[in-house]
Structure formats: C-alpha cells, structure tokens
Steps between C-alpha positions, in 0.01 A plus 500: 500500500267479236588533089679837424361758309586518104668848636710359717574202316650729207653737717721153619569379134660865416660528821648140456584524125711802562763241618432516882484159672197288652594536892531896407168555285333306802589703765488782299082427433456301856422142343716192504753411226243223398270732416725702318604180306136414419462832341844548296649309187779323705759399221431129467713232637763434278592123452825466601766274327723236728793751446274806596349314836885389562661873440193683716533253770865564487441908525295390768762308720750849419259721593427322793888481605576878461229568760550285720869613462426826546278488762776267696757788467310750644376289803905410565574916475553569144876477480779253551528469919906499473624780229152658456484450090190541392527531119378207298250279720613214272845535664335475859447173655367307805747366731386253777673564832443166644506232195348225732230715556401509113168373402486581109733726260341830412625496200373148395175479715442863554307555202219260570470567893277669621625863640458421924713178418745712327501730766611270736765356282642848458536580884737256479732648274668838416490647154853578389634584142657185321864647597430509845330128445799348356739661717242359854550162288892558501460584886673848404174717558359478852402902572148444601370127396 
C-alpha cells in the first residue's frame, strides 16, 4: 500500500481526534495502527519519574493479578465448590487437593505464569470460599474436596 490520499489522511486525524483509539480508527479505515500513528499527533512520551515508573509498574502487577484471578475462577466454576458462595472473588481461594502434588502457589507465582501453566496448576485444586478453606484446614469441611 502506497501513501494515502490527503482525503483519507484527514478523514483519520478527525476520526482519531474525536477520542476513538488507534486499533479502532485502523480498522475502521482498513490500514494498520502504524499508519494511523504516522498520521496522528500521538501525545508525546512523557518522562516518567522513579516514583511514576515504580507506581505504573505496580498498577501493572494489580492489573495483572485481578485477571488472572478472574479468569482462574471462572475456569474452577465460578463459585465456592463446597457452600456455593460466590460473592466477593477476593473471598474465593484455590485449594490444592493433593499438597505433594503442588508445583507453585497461585497466589505467589500465578501472576507471572503463563495461563496453560496456570491451568494445570488449577486442575489440581478446587476453588472454595476462605470459610470453607479454613474449615478443609481444620479437617471439619470435607463435602466435595
């Protein structure tokens, strides 16, 4: 694909400066988000401060952990496998059925694994609510673990 034409070019600058996003103004006009970025004022990059890098990189690492959370609960079912709470997925939790068995802690390692290894880590465990957890821990809570 050749240069674009000063119509198109300006019909990509409006579209894009009325607040919609590269990847969507490029499939919107059929060109790459390159393209779209060699054609648009991009804000500049803004030089971060030690705190700022720190903080983002921190979001990051959060943001990260929430969906790999979330995408964890819903492989497992969605709801604690014992009482069925399903409420707060901060109160739900990954129990390993076999602790020998136990190659990494989701909730220390799960973060920064990739998903298949993840995967494999969850089949062996049940997701339970942190009740139910404590109570499998106390050996008063074997319904279906």
């Amino acid at each position: 694909m050749g240069k674009l034409s000063k119509e198109l070019v300006e019909k990509i600058r409006c579209y894009y400066d009325e607040g919609n996003s590269c990847q969507k103004t490029a499939t919107k006009f059929g060109v790459g988000k390159t393209t779209v970025r060699s054609y648009v004022d991009i804000r500049p990059n803004k030089v971060l401060t030690d705190k700022e890098r720190k903080k983002r990189s921190v979001e990051s690492v959060q943001k990260r952990r929430r969906k790999i959370k979330q995408m964890a609960i819903d492989y497992k079912g969605g709801c604690c496998q014992s009482c069925g709470y399903d409420k707060c997925n901060g109160a739900l939790e990954f129990h390993h059925i076999d602790p020998t068995q136990k190659d990494f802690s989701l909730s220390s390692k799960g973060h920064c694994t990739s998903w298949d290894k993840v995967k494999k880590e969850l089949d062996k465990c049940v997701l339970v609510c942190a009740n139910c957890h404590r109570e499998i821990h106390e050996n008063l809570n074997v319904k279906k673990t």
